[in-house]
C-alpha positions in Angstrom: 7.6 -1.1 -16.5 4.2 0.3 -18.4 1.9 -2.2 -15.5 3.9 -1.1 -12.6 4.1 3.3 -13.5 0.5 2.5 -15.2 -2.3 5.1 -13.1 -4.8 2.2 -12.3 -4.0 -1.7 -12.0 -3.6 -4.4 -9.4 -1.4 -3.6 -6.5 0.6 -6.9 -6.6 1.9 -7.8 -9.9 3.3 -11.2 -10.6 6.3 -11.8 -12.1 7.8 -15.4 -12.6 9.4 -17.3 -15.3 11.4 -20.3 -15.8 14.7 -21.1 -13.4 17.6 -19.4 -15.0 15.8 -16.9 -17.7 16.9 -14.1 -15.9 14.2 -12.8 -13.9 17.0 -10.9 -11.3 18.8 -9.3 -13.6 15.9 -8.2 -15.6 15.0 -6.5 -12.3 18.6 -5.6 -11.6 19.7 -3.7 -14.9 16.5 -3.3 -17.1 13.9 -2.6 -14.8 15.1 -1.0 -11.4 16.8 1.4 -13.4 13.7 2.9 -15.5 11.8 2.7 -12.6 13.7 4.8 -10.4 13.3 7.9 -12.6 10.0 8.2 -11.4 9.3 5.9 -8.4 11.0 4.9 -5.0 12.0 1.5 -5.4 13.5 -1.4 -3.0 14.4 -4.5 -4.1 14.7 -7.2 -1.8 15.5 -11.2 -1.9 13.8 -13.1 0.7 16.0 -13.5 3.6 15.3 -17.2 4.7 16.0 -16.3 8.2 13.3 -13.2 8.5 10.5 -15.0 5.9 8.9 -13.4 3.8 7.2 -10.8 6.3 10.3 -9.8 7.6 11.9 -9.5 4.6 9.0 -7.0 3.4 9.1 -5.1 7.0 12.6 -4.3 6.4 12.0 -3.4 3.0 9.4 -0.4 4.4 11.8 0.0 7.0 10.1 -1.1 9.9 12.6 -2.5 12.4 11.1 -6.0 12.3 7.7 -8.2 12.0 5.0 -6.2 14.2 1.8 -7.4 15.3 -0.5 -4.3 14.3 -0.7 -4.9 10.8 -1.9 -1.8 9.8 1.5 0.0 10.3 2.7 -1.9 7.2 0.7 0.1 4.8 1.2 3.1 7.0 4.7 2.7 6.6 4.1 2.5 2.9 2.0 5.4 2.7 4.8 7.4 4.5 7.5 6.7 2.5 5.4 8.1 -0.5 4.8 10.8 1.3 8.2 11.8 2.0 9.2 11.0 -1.1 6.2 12.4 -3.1 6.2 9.3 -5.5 4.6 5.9 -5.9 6.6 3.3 -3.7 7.5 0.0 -5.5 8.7 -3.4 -3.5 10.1 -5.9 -5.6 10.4 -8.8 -3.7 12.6 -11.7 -5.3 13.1 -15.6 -5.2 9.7 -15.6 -2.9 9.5 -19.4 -3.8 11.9 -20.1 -1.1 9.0 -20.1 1.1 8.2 -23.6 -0.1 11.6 -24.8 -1.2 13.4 -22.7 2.1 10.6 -22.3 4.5 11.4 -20.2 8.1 9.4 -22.7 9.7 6.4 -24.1 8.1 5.9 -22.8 4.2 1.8 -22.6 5.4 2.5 -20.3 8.3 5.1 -18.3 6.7 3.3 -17.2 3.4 -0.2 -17.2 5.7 1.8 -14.3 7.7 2.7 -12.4 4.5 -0.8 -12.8 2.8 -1.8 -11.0 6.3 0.4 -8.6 5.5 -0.6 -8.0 2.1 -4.2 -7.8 3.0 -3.6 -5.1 5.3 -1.7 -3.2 3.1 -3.6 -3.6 -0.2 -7.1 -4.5 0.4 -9.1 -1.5 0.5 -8.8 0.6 -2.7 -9.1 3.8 -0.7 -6.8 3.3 1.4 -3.9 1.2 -0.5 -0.5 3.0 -1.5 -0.1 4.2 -4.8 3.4 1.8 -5.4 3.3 -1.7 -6.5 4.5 -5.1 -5.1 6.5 -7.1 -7.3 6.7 -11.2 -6.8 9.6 -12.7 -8.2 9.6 -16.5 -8.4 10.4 -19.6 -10.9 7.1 -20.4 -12.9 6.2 -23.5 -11.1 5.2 -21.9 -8.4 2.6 -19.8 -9.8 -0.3 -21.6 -9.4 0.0 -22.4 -5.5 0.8 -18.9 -5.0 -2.2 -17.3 -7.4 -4.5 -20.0 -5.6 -3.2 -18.2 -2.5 -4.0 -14.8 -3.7 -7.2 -15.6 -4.9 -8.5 -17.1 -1.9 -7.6 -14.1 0.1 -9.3 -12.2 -2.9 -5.9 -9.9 -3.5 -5.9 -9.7 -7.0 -2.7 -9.9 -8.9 -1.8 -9.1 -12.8 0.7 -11.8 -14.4 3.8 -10.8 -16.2 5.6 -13.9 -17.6 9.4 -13.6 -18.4 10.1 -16.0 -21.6 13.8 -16.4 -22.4 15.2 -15.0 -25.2 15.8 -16.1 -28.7 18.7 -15.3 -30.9 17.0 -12.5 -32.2 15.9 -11.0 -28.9 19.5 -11.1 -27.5 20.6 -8.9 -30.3 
């Protein structure tokens, strides 16, 4: 909650854990929640049949993947405008690109980090919201390595399952 409402920060923020820990309904009943008090928020699991750009398009309600990139992050932009707060994407189970892929995993997560770049890679220009990455932990280094080579920058936020003393 403090990373994604923080003032400055990485756009895309990371947040992965081990298979089962309860990553979704963290999102689902802890997080979504607080955040909606003071942002606009979508959640959204990949849909194996739109990938992950479509899946995203639909989430800034655009009718479907488009070629001019730039009308992702103006479609962003708008929907802060309108709602005159930060807009946050929390994109869920986006490992499914490798274990579900629409097509080939390297085309289809290639298309998104297009995507991303176009929305997020000038800091003048980027929305104020945040993009959150759900996925199981060992996928994190193939999709930081990713990131890194497109030079998006991402924070981490790891999700450690609870102990007997966290649960009460």
């Amino acid at each position: 909650y403090r990373r994604i409402t923080a003032p400055n920060g990485d756009s895309i923020i990371l947040y992965y854990g081990q298979s089962g820990v309860g990553k979704t309904s963290l999102l689902e009943a802890g997080l979504i929640p607080r955040l909606e008090q003071v942002r606009t928020v979508c959640y959204a699991r990949r849909d194996q049949a739109r990938g992950l750009v479509g899946t995203l398009a639909a989430a800034i309600s655009l009718p479907g993947p488009i070629d001019d990139l730039n009308q992702y992050r103006l479609h962003w932009l708008a929907i802060e405008a309108e709602k005159g707060k930060p807009f946050c994407v929390l994109l869920d189970q986006i490992e499914e690109v490798y274990t579900r892929p629409a097509g080939t995993s390297a085309e289809e997560f290639g298309a998104f980090l297009d995507v991303l770049d176009a929305i997020f890679y000038q800091l003048d220009t980027r929305p104020k919201g945040r993009l959150v990455l759900s996925f199981r932990k060992e996928w994190l280094a193939e999709i930081e390595t990713r990131l890194a080579e497109r030079r998006l920058l991402a924070e981490r936020v790891f999700v450690e399952r609870l102990s007997k003393r966290g649960v009460i």
